[in-house]
C-alpha positions, 0 to 999 in steps of 0.5 A: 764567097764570102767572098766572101777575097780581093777586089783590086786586080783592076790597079794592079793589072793596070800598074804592073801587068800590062803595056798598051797594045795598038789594036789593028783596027779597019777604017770603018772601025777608026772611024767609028771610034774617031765619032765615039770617043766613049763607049758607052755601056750598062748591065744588069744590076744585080748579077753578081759575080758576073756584074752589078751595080751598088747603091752608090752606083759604081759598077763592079764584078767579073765583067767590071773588072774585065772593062778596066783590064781592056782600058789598060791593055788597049787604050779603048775608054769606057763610060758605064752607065748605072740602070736600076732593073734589067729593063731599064738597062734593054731600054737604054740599048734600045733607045741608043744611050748605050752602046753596048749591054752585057748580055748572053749569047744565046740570049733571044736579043739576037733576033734584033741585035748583034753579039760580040764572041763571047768574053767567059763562058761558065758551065750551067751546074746543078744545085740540091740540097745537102745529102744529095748524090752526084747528078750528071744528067738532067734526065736523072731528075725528072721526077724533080721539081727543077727551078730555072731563072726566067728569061736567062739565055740558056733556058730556052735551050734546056727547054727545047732538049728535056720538053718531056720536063716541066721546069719551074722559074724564078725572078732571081737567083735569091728567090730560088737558092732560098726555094731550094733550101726551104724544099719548095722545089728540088733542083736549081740549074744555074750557071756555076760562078752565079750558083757558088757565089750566091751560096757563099754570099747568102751562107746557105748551109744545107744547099750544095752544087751536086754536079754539072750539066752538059750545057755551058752559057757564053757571056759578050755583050749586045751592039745595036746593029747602027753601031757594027763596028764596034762589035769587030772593035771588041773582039780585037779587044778581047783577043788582047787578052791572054789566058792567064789574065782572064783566070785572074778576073775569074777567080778574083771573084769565084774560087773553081778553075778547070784543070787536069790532073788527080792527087789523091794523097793531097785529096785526102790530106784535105779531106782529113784536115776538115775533119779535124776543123769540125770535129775541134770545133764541135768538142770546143762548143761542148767543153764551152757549154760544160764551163757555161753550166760550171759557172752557173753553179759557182756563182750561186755559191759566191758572194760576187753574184752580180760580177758573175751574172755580167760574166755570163751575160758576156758569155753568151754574147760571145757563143753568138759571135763564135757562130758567127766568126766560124760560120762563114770559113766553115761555109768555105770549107764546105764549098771548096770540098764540094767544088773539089768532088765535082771537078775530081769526077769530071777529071778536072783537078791538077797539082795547080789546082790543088796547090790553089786549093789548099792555100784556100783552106789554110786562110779558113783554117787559120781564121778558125785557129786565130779565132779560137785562140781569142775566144780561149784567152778571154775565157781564161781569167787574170789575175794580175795586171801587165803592161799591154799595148792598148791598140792591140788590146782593143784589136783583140775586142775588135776580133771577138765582136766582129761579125756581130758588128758586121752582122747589125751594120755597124762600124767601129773606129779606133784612134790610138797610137799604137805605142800607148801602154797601160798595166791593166788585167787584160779581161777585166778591160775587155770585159769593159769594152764589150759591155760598151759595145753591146749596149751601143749595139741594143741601143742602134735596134732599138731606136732603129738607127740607119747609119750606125757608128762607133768610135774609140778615141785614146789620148794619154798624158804624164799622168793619164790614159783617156779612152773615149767611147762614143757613138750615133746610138740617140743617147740615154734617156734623161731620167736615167742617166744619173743613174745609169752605173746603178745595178738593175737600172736599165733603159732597154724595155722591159725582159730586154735588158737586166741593168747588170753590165754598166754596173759592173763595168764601174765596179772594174773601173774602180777596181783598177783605179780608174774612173768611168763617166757618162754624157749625152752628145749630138746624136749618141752618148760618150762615155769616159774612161780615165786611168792613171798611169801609174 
């Protein structure tokens, strides 16, 4: 959800939205409190959107940001201590290192433990494979392989209702979208923001949420019954916070709200909207693929055989990076229209929300245009050089490689003042840095490269404009770096690589008068590229 919009909410309620309020607390809480200076707290590792843990150990999601809104607004202090498994985090409440656990309310804690109200409450959806029809009663499904996630609280209570069904269970919500998409099993019941989350982030394109269930779960957090009260402590604590602030934390992080009224008109203005989005997208790959095979057959006929090969190396890299650059607000286009179908069939959608809505999709649809704009403008050739600006210009390389870059974890860092021009033929420069790029890129998989960077450096002169392209990639073997702008010389295995693409890049640095040289540095190579000014 994507995802992926957003993370900051928790500075700006704490700086703008909100003034301390002086909760009215009894004398046994007081004093509680006077003996727990801190109140100490962990989760569940991995539950996104509601909470998670990342590898450095900072706690984030809806609950997170929920914490931090209660500081700001109460004055309350928490400590949240990281756990690696669910089961670390019930062993730090039971051994009394934490005070408190995210946990849900119809969870089976309750025998041994008492719960705050509950702080959200999320309604338990329905998720199928794409086609499916609108489902509404889970008896509708019992001919269904339905998935559960064990040990959730609320699939007791599904149990006990439908025990003429059996159900299926999973460690986790990955293992059962993906159990879901393969067809090992039909149906998945999960919370709503859980489900829609993990689509978008795991960019599941054949599985969609198919309707609601007539259960909800409720979210608060387990307190040692020594520590009573701090349970009257939170919910004072919670009862600070108003509607509003609350559908702020959720929707930083899932994109349904639940209103009331229907606006046909702005329905189907949506629903045309996406249409075209497809179908533009769709008619641009074939026209794409036409001038592909267009190429092909030129090049054949031309005596610049070997600059058309690299031409087409690059287009087929840049076919990778369209699918990647228009995979993810496509996914967003889906989900919305399908969260907006489910909402619209329980007389869940207002004006509010469809104002919402549609902001949502022109961010995906103006992603798709920009996109789609430098894509076109690099595929249109140059002829004659202009004055750019060289941020911009690499901005503009930026754009087209990066999701790809995304997608192998690397990261690209660019150091130039932004006022530095040069006259150059836009393409042919692009077509330098992309060549770069792949090949850093190859380089980081090969050689099997964890932290992976690249770094762009532009200095300029009275005379001379120097980038310097360097990277953590293992550098080039010694035998072939002096023969690394050589046509056919290649380091990458053998079927892996054809040696045209620092070739040609030299040739297009010569032709612009500029030079183009190598060198091995600590961890990686750096190569040079030095223009004139003038």
């Amino acid at each position: 959800m994507h995802i992926f919009h957003w993370l900051v909410l928790c500075a700006l309620f704490s700086t703008t939205l909100f003034s301390s309020i002086s909760l009215q607390l009894n004398d046994k809480e007081k004093t509680w409190l006077e003996q727990h200076k801190m109140i100490k707290h962990t989760g569940d590792p991995d539950w996104l959107p509601f909470e998670a843990f990342t590898q450095k150990g900072e706690y984030i999601g809806i609950i997170s940001d929920g914490l931090n809104v209660i500081e700001a607004n109460t004055g309350l202090k928490f400590k949240v201590l990281p756990s690696t498994s669910w089961n670390e985090s019930l062993e730090m409440l039971k051994s009394g290192k934490v005070d408190m656990l995210t946990e849900t309310t119809d969870s089976y804690l309750r025998k041994n433990y008492l719960f705050t109200k509950a702080f959200l409450s999320n309604s338990i959806v329905i998720i199928m494979r794409t086609r499916s029809s609108y489902i509404d009663n889970i008896e509708q499904l019992r001919d269904k392989k339905i998935v559960m996630i064990k040990d959730y609280g609320y699939v007791h209570k599904i149990e006990e209702k439908y025990k003429n069904i059996h159900f299926y269970k999973v460690r986790n919500i990955q293992e059962g979208l993906e159990a879901i998409a393969t067809g090992k099993y039909d149906v998945m019941l999960v919370t709503m923001a859980l489900g829609s989350y993990a689509i978008h982030a795991m960019q599941l394109s054949n599985v969609q949420i198919v309707g609601k269930t007539e259960f909800t779960t409720q979210v608060g957090f387990a307190i040692n019954p020594k520590d009573k009260p701090l349970v009257g402590i939170l919910n004072k604590a919670f009862d600070s916070l108003d509607e509003p602030t609350k559908q702020a934390i959720l929707s930083n992080w899932i994109t349904h709200k639940y209103v009331e009224k229907i606006d046909y008109k702005m329905i189907w203005q949506v629903a045309i909207i996406s249409f075209l989005i497809v179908t533009a997208v769709l008619l641009w790959t074939l026209r794409l693929k036409r001038e592909i095979r267009r190429r092909i057959k030129l090049e054949k006929e031309n005596q610049e055989m070997l600059v058309q090969q690299a031409k087409h190396a690059v287009l087929g890299e840049m076919m990778d990076a369209v699918a990647h650059q228009w995979k993810q607000p496509l996914n967003a286009i889906t989900m919305l229209n399908e969260l907006l179908i489910l909402e619209e069939k329980d007389g869940f959608v207002s004006d509010k929300y469809l104002k919402q809505y549609k902001k949502d999709m022109d961010i995906q649809i103006n992603h798709l245009l920009t996109t789609l704009s430098e894509f076109r403008s690099f595929f249109r050739p140059d002829k004659e050089p202009e004055k750019v600006k060289l941020r911009d210009l690499i901005a503009s390389v930026e754009l087209l490689v990066k999701d790809e870059l995304m997608k192998d974890s690397i990261i690209l860092s660019v150091h130039c003042d932004p006022e530095i021009s040069i006259k150059v033929i836009k393409n042919e420069f692009k077509h330098i840095l992309l060549n770069l790029i792949s090949n850093s890129k190859d380089a980081f998989i090969e050689n099997d490269i964890k932290e992976r960077k690249i770094s762009i450096t532009v200095t300029q002169n009275e005379d001379e404009t120097i980038i310097e392209f360097r990277d953590n990639a293992g550098g080039i073997p010694k035998k072939i770096l002096p023969h690394i702008f050589e046509a056919n010389v290649t380091s990458k295995p053998e079927g892996k690589g054809s040696g045209i693409g620092l070739y040609m890049s030299k040739q297009i640095a010569e032709k612009m008068s500029a030079k183009l040289h190598v060198q091995n540095i600590a961890k990686g190579a750096m190569f040079t590229l030095i223009m004139k000014n003038n």
